[in-house]
C-alpha positions in Angstrom: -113.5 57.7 106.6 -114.3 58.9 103.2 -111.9 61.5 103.3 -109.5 58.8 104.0 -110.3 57.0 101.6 -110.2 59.3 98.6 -106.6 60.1 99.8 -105.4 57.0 99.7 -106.8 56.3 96.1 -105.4 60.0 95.2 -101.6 58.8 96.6 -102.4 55.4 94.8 -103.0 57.2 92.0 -100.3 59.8 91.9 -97.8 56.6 92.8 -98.9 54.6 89.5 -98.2 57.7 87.4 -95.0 58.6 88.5 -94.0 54.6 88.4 -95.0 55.4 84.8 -93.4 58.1 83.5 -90.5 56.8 85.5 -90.7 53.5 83.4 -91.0 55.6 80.1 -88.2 57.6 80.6 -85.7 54.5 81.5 -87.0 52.5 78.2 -86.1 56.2 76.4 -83.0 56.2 77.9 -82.2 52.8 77.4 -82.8 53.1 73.5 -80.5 56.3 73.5 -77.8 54.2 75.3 -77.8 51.6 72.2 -78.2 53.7 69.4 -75.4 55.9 70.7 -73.0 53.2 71.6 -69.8 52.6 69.3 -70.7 48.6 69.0 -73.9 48.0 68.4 -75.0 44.6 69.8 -75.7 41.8 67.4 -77.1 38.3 67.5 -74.5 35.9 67.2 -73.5 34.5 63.3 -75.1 31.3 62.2 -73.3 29.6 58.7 -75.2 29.7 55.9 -77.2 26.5 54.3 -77.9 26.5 50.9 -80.8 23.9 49.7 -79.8 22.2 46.5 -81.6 19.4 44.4 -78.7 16.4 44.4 -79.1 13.0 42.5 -77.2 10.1 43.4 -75.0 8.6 40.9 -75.2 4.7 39.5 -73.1 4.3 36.9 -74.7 2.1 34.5 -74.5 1.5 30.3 -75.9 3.8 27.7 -76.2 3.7 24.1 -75.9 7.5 23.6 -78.6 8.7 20.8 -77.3 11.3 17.8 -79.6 13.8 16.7 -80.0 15.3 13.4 -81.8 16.1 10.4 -82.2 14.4 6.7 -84.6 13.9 3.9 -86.7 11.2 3.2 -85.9 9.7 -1.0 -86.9 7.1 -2.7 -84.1 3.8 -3.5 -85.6 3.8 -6.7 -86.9 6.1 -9.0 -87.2 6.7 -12.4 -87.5 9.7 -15.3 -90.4 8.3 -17.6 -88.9 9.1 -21.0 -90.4 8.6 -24.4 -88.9 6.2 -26.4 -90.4 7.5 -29.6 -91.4 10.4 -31.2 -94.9 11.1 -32.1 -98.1 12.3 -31.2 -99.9 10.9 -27.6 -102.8 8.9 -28.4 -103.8 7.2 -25.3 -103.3 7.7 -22.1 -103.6 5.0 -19.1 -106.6 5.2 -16.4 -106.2 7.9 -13.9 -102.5 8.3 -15.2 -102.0 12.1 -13.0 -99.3 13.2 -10.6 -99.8 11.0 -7.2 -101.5 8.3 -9.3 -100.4 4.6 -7.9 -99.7 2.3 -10.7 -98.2 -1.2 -10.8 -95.8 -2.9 -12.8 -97.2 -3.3 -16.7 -99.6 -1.0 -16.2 -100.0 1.0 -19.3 -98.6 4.4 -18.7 -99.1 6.5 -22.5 -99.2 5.1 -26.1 -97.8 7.1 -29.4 -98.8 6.6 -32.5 -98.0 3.3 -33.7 -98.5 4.1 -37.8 -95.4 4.4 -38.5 -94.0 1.7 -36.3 -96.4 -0.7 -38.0 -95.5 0.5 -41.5 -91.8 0.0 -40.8 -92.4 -3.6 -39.4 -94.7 -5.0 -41.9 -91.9 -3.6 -44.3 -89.5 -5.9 -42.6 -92.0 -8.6 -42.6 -92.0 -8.2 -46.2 -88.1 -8.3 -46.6 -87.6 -10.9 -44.2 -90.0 -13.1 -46.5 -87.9 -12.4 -49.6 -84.6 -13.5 -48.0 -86.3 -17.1 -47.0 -87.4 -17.2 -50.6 -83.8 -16.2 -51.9 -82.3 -19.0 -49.6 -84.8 -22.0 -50.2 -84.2 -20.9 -54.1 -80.1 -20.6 -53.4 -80.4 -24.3 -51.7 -82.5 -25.6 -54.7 -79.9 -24.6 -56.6 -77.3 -26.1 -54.4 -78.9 -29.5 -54.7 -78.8 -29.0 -58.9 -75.4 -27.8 -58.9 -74.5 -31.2 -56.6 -76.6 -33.4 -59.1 -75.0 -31.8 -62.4 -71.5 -32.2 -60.8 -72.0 -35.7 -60.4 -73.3 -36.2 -63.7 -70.2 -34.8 -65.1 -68.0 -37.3 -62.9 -69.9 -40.2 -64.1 -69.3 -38.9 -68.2 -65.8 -38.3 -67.2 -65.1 -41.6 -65.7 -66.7 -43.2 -68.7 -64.3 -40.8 -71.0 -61.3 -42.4 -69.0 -62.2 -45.5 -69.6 -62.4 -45.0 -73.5 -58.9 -43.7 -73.4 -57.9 -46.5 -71.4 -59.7 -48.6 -74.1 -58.2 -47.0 -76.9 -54.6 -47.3 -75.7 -55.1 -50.7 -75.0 -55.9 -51.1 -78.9 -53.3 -49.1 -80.0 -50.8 -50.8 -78.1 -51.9 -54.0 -79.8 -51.7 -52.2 -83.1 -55.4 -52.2 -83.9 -56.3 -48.5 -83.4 -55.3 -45.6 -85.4 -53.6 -42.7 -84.1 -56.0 -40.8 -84.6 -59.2 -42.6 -82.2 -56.2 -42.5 -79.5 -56.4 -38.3 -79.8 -60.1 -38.5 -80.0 -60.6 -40.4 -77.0 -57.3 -38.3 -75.2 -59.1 -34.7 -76.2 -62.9 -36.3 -75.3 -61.2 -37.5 -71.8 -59.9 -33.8 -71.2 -63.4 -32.0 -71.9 -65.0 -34.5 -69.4 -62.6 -33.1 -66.5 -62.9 -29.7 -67.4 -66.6 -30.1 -67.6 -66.4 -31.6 -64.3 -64.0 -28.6 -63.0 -67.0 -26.0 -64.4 -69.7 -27.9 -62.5 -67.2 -28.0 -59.5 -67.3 -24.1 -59.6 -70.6 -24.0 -60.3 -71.7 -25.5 -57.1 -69.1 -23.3 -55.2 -71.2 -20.8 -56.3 -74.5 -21.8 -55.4 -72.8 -22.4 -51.9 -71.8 -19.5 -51.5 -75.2 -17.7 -53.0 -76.9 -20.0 -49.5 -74.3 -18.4 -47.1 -75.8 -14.7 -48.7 -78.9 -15.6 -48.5 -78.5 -17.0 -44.9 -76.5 -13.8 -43.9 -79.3 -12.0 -45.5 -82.0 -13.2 -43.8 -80.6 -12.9 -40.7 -80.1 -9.2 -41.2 -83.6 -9.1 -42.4 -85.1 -10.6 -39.3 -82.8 -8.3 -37.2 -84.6 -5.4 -39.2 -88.0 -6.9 -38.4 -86.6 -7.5 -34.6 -85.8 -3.7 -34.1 -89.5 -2.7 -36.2 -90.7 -4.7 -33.1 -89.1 -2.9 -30.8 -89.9 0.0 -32.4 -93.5 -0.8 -32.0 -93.4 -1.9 -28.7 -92.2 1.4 -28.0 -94.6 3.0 -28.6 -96.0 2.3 -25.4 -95.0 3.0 -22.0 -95.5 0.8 -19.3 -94.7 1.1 -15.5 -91.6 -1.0 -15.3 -92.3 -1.5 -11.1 -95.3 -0.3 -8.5 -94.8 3.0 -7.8 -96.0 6.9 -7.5 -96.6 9.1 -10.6 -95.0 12.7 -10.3 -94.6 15.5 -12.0 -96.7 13.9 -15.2 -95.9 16.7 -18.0 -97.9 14.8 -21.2 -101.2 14.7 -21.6 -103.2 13.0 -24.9 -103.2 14.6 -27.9 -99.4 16.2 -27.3 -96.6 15.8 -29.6 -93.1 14.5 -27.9 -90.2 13.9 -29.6 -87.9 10.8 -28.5 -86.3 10.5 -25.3 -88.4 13.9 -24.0 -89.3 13.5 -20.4 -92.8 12.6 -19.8 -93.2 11.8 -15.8 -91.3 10.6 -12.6 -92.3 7.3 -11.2 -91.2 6.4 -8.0 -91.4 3.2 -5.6 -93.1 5.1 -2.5 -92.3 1.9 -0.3 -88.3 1.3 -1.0 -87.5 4.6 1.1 -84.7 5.6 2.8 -82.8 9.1 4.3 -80.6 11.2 4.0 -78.7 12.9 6.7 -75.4 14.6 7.7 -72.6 14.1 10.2 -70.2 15.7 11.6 -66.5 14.4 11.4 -66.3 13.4 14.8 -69.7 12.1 14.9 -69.0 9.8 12.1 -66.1 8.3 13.5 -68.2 7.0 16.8 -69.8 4.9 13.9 -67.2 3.1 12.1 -65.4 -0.1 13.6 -62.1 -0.7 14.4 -61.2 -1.5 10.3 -62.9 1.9 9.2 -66.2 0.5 7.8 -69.4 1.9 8.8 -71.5 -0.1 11.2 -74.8 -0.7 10.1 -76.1 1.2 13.3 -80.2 1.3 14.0 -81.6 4.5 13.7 -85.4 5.8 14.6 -87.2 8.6 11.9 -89.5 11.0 13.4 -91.7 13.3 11.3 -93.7 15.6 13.2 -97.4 16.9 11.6 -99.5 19.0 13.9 -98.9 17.6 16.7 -99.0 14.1 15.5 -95.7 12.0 15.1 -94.8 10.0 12.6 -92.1 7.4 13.6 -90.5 4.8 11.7 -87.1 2.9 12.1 -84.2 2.0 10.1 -81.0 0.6 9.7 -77.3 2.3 7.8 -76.4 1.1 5.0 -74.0 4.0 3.2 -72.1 6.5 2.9 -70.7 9.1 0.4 -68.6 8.7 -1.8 -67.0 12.1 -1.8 -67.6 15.7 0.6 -68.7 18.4 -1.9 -66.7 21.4 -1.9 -67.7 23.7 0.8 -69.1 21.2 2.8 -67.8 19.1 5.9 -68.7 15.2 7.9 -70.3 13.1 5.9 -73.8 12.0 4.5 -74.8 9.5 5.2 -77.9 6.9 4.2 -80.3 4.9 6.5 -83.1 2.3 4.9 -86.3 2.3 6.5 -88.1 -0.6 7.5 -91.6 1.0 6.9 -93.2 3.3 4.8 -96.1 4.0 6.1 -97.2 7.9 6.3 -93.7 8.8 4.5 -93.0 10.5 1.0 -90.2 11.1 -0.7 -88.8 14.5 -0.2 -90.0 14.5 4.0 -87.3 16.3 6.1 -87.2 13.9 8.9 -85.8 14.1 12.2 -83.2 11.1 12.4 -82.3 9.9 15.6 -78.6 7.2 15.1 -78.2 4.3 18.2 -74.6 4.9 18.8 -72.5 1.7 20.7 -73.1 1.2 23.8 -70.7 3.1 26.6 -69.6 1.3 29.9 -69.2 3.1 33.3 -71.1 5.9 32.6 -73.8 8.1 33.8 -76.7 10.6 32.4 -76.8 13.9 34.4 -78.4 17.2 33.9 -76.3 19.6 31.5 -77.0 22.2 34.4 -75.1 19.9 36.1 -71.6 19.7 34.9 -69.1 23.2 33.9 -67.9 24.3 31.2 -64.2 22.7 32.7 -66.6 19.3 32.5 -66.7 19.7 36.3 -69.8 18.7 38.9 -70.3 19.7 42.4 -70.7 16.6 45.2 -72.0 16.4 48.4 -68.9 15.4 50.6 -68.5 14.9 54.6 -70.2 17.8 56.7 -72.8 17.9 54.0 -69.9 20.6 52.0 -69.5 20.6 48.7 -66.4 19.6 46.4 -65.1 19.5 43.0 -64.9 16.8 40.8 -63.9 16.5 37.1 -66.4 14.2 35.4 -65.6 14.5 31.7 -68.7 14.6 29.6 -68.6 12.4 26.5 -72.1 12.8 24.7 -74.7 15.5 25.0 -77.9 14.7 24.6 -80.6 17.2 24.8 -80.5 18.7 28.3 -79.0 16.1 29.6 -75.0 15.1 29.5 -73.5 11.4 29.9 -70.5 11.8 31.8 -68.1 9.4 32.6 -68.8 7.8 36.0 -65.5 6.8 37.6 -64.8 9.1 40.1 -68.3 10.4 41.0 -70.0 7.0 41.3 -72.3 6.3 44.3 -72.0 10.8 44.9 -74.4 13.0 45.5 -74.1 15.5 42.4 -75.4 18.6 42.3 -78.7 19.1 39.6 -78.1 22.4 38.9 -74.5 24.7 39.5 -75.3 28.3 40.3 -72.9 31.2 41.1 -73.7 30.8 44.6 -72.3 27.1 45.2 -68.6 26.4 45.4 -66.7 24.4 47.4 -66.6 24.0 50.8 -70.4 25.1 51.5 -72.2 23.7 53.3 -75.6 22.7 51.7 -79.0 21.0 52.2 -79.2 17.9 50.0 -82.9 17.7 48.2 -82.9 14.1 46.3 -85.0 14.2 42.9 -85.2 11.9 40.1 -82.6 11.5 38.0 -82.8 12.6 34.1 -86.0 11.3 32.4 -86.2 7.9 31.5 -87.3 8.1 28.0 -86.6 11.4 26.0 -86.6 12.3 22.2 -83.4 10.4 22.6 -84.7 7.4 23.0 -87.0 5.2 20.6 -90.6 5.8 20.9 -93.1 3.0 22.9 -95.3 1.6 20.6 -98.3 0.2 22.0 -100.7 -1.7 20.2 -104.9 -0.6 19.9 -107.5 -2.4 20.4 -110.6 -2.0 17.8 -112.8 0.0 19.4 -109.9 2.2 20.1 -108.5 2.5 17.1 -112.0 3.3 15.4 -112.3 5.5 17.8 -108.8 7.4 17.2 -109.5 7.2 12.9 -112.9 8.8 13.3 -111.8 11.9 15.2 -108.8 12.2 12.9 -111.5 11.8 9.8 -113.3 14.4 11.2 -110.8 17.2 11.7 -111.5 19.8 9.7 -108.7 21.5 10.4 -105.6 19.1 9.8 -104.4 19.0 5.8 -105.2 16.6 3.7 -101.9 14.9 2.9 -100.7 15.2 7.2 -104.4 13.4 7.7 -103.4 10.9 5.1 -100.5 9.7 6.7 -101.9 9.9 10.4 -104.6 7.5 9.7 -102.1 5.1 7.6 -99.9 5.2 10.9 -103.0 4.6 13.4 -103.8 1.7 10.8 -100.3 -0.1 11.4 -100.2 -2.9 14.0 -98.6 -0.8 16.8 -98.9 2.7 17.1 -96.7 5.4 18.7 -97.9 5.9 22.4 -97.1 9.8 22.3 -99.4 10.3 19.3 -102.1 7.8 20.9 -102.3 10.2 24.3 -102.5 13.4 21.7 -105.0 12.9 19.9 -107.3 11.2 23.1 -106.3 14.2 24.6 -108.1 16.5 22.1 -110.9 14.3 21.8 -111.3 14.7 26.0 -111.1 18.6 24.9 
């Protein structure tokens, strides 16, 4: 039995090896068979699917937003000049570049010595002419009495001679009281034609004096002047700069002594292009008064403020191109003249059109849909404004499509593609104006202390954060900025 047994487990044994090797050798053979055949076998092809990102098109309307670049100026400004010459004497409190002033606020004073000399002169003169013209119309009145005088002797005269000829005639005179009273009646006129001259005269010595006394008191009127110009007053509230005098220096007239500008009648400056200014004229050529948003950016921190057109140049300097253009801004809070500004212009409004990804449309202004069989086709979609990344195309023959976010050189038409939907373009942009949101008190004390205590943002870019964190509304970016920091 146990001999048996180990030969059956030896044949058992034996069997399971050669089963085996026999099993090895087919799976060797069975390789050699395939990699020596002519045609290899291959699973069979599947079509490709390409996953894209799609968004769906709504055509809707959009003011497009142009974006530039101009400086901030003031509306009004003025070269402080020295109406006189002379040496400075006095200059007004904390009169230094960047020194606020209002209007009549004394600015410098010159040495009024010989402005006072020169009207107390005139004084003088005009004084004299009023004495020359009381003493010409004294002499008008004497000249008026003495001429009437005369009249009455020469009336009297005629009335001898009438007299005498009356006796004569009667044959009672002589001959020779007739000449007497004849000649005595001819001296009375001509006295009378002397005093007539006479007061001629004395008329015409009051119209000199009157003549000069007025030039006299046109003298004293100009010594005034003079005087008063002596000193310099702010003419409007405004901003010293560039204040070259100081007391104790000589100027001479009309020499430049500072700049004073009105810091809060701002407005800026910016270029166009040709084709960007005509999207901002009306149908009769004249420049809408379009809205436009000024951004100035200060470590992070944004200063915004908004405007309104209101000009344009007259003339395009040689070697230049568009236009320039001029935008008044409703506050100035944070801004000095001489800022270069981003300036962001409201164009009108466009109809039946829709805001895609610039990745999303050719250089043929082309866009890739999503048509039946989920395959892609071409479709023009011209674009009419860029803005930023993002194009706005016109919407008529792609509206209600799935359009491709993003062409590669791997999409074309007729392949077939896995839509991905994502969210259009963003909803608010640099584009668009900032949100405003308003602080409450704790807030806002809370946002001026941290800014206070940064040691590391400049002077004049803290000065004009904290006056825009003072304003009634305040942008939302530069709100979530600065909590950020403060959050670390």
């Amino acid at each position: 039995m146990q001999f048996l047994r180990r030969t059956l487990v030896g044949v058992f044994l034996m069997a399971t090896t050669v089963g085996l090797l026999a099993l090895a050798a087919a799976t060797v053979w069975s390789a050699l068979q395939t990699r020596l055949a002519d045609t290899p076998a291959r699973p069979p092809a599947e079509e490709p699917v390409v996953s894209v990102d799609v968004i769906e098109v709504t055509p809707e309307t959009i003011a497009p937003v142009l974006e530039t670049f101009g400086e901030v100026q003031s509306r009004r400004s003025l070269e402080v000049r020295a109406s006189a010459s002379g040496r400075v004497i006095g200059v007004g409190e904390s009169i230094d570049a960047g020194a606020r002033v209002t209007r009549g606020d004394l600015l410098f004073r010159i040495d009024p010595t010989e402005a006072e000399r020169a009207r107390d002169i005139a004084r003088t003169d005009v004084a004299d002419a009023e004495a020359e013209l009381r003493d010409a119309r004294r002499a008008v009145d004497i000249a008026r009495d003495d001429l009437a005088s005369g009249r009455a002797q020469a009336e009297l005269r005629r009335q001898a001679l009438a007299r005498q000829r009356d006796l004569s005639d009667r044959g009672v005179g002589t001959a020779a009281d007739l000449e007497t009273a004849e000649l005595n009646a001819a001296a009375a006129d001509q006295a009378v034609l002397s005093r007539r001259q006479a007061l001629a005269d004395a008329e015409a010595r009051v119209d000199q004096a009157t003549t000069a006394l007025e030039r006299q008191r046109i003298a004293l009127d100009e010594a005034k002047r003079a005087l008063d110009d002596t000193e310099v007053v702010a003419p409007f509230d405004g901003i010293l700069s560039e204040v070259v005098v100081s007391e104790g220096g000589l100027v001479s007239a009309n020499e430049r002594m500072a700049d004073l500008i009105d810091g809060e009648a701002l407005e800026v400056a910016f270029r166009v292009s040709t084709p960007q200014y005509a999207r901002l004229v009306d149908e009769a050529g004249s420049l809408i008064d379009a809205p436009v948003t000024v951004s100035l950016e200060v470590n992070d921190y944004v200063l915004s403020t908004t405007g309104v057109i209101t000009r344009e140049s007259a003339l395009v300097a040689e070697g230049e191109t568009g236009r320039v253009l001029y935008a008044r801004l409703d506050s100035a809070a944070g801004f000095r003249a001489g800022d270069f500004a981003t300036v962001r212009v409201t164009e009108p409004e466009l109809g039946g059109v829709a805001r895609l990804p610039a990745s999303a449309v050719d250089s043929a202004g082309q866009v890739l849909i999503v048509g039946p069989e989920q395959r892609l086709a071409v479709v023009r979609a011209p674009v009419l404004r860029r803005q930023d990344d993002d194009v706005i195309v016109a919407a008529d023959a792609i509206a209600g499509e799935l359009v491709v976010a993003r062409q590669t050189p791997l999409l074309g038409t007729g392949i077939k593609v896995d839509p991905d939907m994502r969210r259009g373009p963003a909803d608010s942009g640099p584009g668009d104006t900032e949100e405003m949101v308003a602080l409450s008190a704790e807030r806002r004390a809370r946002l001026v202390a941290f800014v206070e205590d940064d040691a590391v943002m400049p002077p004049q870019a803290k000065t004009r954060v904290l006056a825009q964190l003072r304003a009634p509304e305040v942008p939302a970016t530069m709100v979530a900025r600065i909590e950020a920091q403060i959050e670390g």
